[in-house]
N, C-alpha and C positions, 0 to 999 in steps of 0.2 A: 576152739574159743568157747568161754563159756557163757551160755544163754542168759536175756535178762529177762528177769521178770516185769509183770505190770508195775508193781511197787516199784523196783528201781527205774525203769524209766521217767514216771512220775516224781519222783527227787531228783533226775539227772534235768530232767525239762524246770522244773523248780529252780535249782540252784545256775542252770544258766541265763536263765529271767535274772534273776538276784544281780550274777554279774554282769550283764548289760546295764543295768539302770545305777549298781553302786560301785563297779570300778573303774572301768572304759570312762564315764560322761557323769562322774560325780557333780559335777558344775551345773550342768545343762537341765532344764526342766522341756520336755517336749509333749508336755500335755496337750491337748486341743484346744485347751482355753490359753498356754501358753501361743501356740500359733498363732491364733487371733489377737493377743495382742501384740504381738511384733507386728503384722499385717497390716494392722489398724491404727498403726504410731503409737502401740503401748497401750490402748482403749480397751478396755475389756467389750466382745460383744452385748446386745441386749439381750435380756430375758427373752426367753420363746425365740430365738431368730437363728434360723438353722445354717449349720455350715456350707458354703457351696460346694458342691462337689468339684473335682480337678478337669479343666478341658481337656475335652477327647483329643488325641493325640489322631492329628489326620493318616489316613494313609498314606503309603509312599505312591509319586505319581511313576506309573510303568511305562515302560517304551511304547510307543505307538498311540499313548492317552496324552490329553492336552484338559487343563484345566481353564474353562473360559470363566466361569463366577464360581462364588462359593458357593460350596453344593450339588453346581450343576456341571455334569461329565460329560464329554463328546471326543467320539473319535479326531484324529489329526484331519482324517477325509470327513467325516462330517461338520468340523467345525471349518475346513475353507472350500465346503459346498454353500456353507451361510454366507459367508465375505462378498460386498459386491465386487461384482468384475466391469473393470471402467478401461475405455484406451487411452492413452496417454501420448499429449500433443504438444507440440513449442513451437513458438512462433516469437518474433520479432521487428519491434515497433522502431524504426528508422525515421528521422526528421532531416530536412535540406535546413539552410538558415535563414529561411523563412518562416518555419513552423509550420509547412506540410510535410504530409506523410505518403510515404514510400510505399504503395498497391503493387501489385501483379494480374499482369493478367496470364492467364492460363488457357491451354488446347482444351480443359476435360469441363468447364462449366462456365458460364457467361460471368458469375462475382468475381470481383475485386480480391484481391487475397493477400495480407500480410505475407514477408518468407515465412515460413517453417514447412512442419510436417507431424512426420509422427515418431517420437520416440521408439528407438527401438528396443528389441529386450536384453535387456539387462543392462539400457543406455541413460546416463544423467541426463535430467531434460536441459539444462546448460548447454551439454556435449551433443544433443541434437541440436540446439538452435545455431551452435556454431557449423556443424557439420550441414545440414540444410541451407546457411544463408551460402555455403562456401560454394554447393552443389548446384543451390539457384541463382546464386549474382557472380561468383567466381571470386566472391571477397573473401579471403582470409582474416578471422578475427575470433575473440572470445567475449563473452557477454555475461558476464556473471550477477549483472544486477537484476532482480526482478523488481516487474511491474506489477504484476497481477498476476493469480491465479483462480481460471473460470473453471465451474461445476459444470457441464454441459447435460441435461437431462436425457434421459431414453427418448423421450418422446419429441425431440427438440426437430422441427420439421427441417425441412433439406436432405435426409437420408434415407436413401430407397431400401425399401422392404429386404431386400435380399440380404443385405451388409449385418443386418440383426443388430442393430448398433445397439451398443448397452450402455450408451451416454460414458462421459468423457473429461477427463480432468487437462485442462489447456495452461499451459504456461506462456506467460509473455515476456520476456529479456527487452530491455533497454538496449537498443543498435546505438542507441546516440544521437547526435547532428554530423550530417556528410556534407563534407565542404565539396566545391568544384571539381578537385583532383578526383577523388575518394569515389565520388556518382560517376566522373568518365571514367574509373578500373572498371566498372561493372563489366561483367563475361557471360550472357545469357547461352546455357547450354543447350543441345542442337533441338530438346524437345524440352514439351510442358510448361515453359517459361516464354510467353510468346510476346512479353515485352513490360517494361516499369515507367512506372511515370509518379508524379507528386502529387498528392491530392489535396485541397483545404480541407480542413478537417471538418469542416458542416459540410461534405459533399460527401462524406464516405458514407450515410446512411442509403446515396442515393447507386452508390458505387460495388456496394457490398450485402451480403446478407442480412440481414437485420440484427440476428447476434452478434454477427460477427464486427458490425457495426459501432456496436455499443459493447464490447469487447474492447475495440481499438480507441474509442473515444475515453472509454473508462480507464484506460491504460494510461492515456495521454496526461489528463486530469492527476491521475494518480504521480504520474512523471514531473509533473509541474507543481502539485501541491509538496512533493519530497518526503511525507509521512511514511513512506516504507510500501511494499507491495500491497496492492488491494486485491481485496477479498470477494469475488463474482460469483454469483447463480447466474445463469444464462446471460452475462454481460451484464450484470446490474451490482452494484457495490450492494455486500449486507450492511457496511457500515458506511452510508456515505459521509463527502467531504462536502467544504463549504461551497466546491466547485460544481461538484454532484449536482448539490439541491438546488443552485441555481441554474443549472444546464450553460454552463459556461462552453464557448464554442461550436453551439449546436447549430448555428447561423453564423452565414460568412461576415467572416473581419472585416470591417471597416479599414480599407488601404491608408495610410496616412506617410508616404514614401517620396523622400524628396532629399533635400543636403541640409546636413545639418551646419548651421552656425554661430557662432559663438556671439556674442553681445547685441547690441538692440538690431531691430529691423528698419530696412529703411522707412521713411518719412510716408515713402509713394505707394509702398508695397501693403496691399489687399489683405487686413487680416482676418483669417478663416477661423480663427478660436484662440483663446488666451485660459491656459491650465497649468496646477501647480503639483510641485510634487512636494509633500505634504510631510514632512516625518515624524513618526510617534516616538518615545525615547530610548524603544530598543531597537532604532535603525531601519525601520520598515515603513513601506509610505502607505498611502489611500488612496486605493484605486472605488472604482465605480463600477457595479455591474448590473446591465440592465436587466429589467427581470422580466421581459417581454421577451429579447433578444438574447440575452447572454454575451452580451459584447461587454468589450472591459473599457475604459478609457480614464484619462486622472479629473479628476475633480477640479473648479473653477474656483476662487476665492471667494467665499459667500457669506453671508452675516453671519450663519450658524457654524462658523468655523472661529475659531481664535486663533490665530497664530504671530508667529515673531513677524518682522520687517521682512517684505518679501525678496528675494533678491535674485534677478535677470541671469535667467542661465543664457538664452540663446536664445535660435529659433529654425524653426525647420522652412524653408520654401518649397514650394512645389509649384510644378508650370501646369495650367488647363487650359481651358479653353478659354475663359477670360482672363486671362495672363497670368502673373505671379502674386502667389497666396503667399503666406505664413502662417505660422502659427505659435505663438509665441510661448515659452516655458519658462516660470522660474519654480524656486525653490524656498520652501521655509521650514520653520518646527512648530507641528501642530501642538498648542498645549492645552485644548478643547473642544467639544463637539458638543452643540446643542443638536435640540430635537430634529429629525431628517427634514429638510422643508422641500426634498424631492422624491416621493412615494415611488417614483416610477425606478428607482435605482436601490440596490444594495451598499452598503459599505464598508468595505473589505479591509483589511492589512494586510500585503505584500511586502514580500522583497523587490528590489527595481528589477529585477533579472524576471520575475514570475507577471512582471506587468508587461517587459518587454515578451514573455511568451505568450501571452493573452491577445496582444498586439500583433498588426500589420506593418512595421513600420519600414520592411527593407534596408538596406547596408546600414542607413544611417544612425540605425538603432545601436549601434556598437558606440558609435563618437557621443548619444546623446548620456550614453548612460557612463561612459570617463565623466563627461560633465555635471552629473547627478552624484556620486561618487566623491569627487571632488568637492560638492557643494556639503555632503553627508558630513564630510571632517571637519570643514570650516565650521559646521556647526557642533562640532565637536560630539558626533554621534558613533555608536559603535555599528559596523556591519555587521548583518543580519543573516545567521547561516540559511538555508530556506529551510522553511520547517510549510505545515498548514496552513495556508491561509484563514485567519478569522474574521468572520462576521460580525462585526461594532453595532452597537444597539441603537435600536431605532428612535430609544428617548435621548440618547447622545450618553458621553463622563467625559471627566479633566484626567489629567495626569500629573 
């Protein structure tokens, strides 16, 4: 083959310059000033304003490396040496139809104790709370709703030195309400479960750990307001609710438990209170919460209320010691709130269902609220799925 000279490579580098730019891409202008203005919607850059150069093309990520930020590299072991390491617990929050709640007592420490336990590994904490409530009551069942889930800190007292607890991510499932059949299956196994009972729920501070206390109350609350699972550092909501900040249930219900009946009270018969249930126009009434107590109760007819003609639901009696009470209830539609003319109370918006959970009212709570119901239509109201309860302002509005 015969050798080239400098000259001829020089003409051959030449003339392939030539054809690249005037045969292949006759059209095209791919100058630098042409780039920038494609880039720039056709804009030519300014004077003095330099090109940016092209982003570094990253590396590629190799087996055994993990990329946590940009920029920043760590092995696969040293970045889940960084990771906390938390144990992970389910428990489940059971109600009779009453609206207490279901404790344990146990062989290994004097507290009270929700069922659960501990997650195992590589177990849904669902699939623990069902497996745990089955191993400790002998009930068969699945729980998928969550109530809450608690932070529990390292340092959260009740754990002995040795256990090295590294603090603990708790879940709560909704059991539900257990009728009469459902509480006699109960099957306590030969250890560790050394018996259940119902508690009022202002007793369980006195029954339980202090966390675990306000774990189980914050749960409840959460279960009643219906906003979807809550959110706990050591049994404290990050975001409380309107039940939260008032301490609803922190002190025992006021019993109000007796037969319910339909139309006026007799003539002779003692009556112990006259209360209305109140509706706003998306179906929800006005309940009362004290702010001393946290007790709930319905509201009385009062000047700073508007509403329609009221109309006689019923009435509850109850026998004492000085013979036969009532307590009379109707119903109307609120179409205004002046300013609170009673400081000592809250004013809520409920569904009827979330005021009869607030309540002590025993069997009869089921007939009074067919007849609240019944009064909602006639007033041609729509029912109220439960959502939150809201706190109504303290200078009052119309609707």
């Amino acid at each position: 083959m015969p050798q080239l000279t400098d000259t001829d490579r020089t003409d051959r580098a030449d003339h392939a310059t030539e054809d690249c730019t005037t045969e292949e891409h006759p059209t095209e202008d791919r100058t630098a000033e042409g780039h920038a203005a494609e880039e720039h919607g056709g804009v030519d850059r300014p004077a003095g304003e330099r090109e940016l150069p092209e982003p570094a093309v990253p590396a590629p990520v190799t087996p055994g490396r993990l990329a946590h930020t940009v920029g920043t590299w760590m092995t696969a072991a040293e970045y889940g040496a960084s990771r906390a390491a938390l144990w992970s617990a389910a428990c489940v929050l059971v109600t009779d139809p009453d609206g207490r709640v279901l404790v344990q007592t146990v062989d290994y420490r004097p507290d009270r104790l929700l069922p659960g336990g501990a997650v195992d590994a590589g177990e849904a904490p669902s699939a623990a709370a069902a497996r745990e409530v089955y191993e400790e009551l002998g009930i068969r069942d699945h729980f998928p709703r969550g109530l809450a889930v608690d932070w529990i800190p390292a340092d959260a007292p009740g754990f002995e030195p040795e256990m090295r607890f590294p603090g603990e991510i708790l879940h709560v499932f909704d059991g539900g309400t257990w009728n009469a059949e459902r509480i006699a299956a109960i099957r306590l196994p030969a250890q560790e479960i050394t018996g259940v009972h119902f508690a009022e729920p202002a007793d369980l501070p006195g029954l339980m750990h202090p966390g675990d206390a306000r774990r189980a109350l914050s749960a409840l609350r959460a279960r009643i307001e219906g906003g979807g699972p809550a959110l706990l550092e050591d049994g404290r909501p990050t975001t409380p609710g309107a039940l939260d900040r008032l301490g609803a249930l922190r002190t025992r219900r006021t019993p109000q438990r007796g037969t319910w009946c339909a139309g006026p009270a007799p003539e002779t018969a003692r009556v112990e209170d006259r209360a209305a249930w109140l509706f706003a126009p998306d179906g929800r009434v006005m309940v009362l919460i004290d702010h001393a107590t946290g007790n709930a109760r319905l509201p009385e007819p009062g000047p700073e209320l508007t509403i329609t003609e009221a109309e006689l639901l019923g009435h509850l009696t109850e026998e004492g010691a000085a013979g036969r009470g009532v307590r009379i209830r109707s119903a109307a539609r609120l179409r205004a709130l002046g300013p609170a003319a009673d400081a000592r109370h809250a004013r809520l918006l409920a569904t009827p269902e979330q005021v009869r959970d607030l309540c002590d009212w025993g069997p009869a709570a089921a007939d009074q609220l067919t007849a609240v119901h019944a009064a909602r239509t006639r007033l041609g109201l729509p029912r109220s799925p439960r959502r939150p309860c809201t706190e109504l302002p303290a200078e009052g509005l119309a609707w």
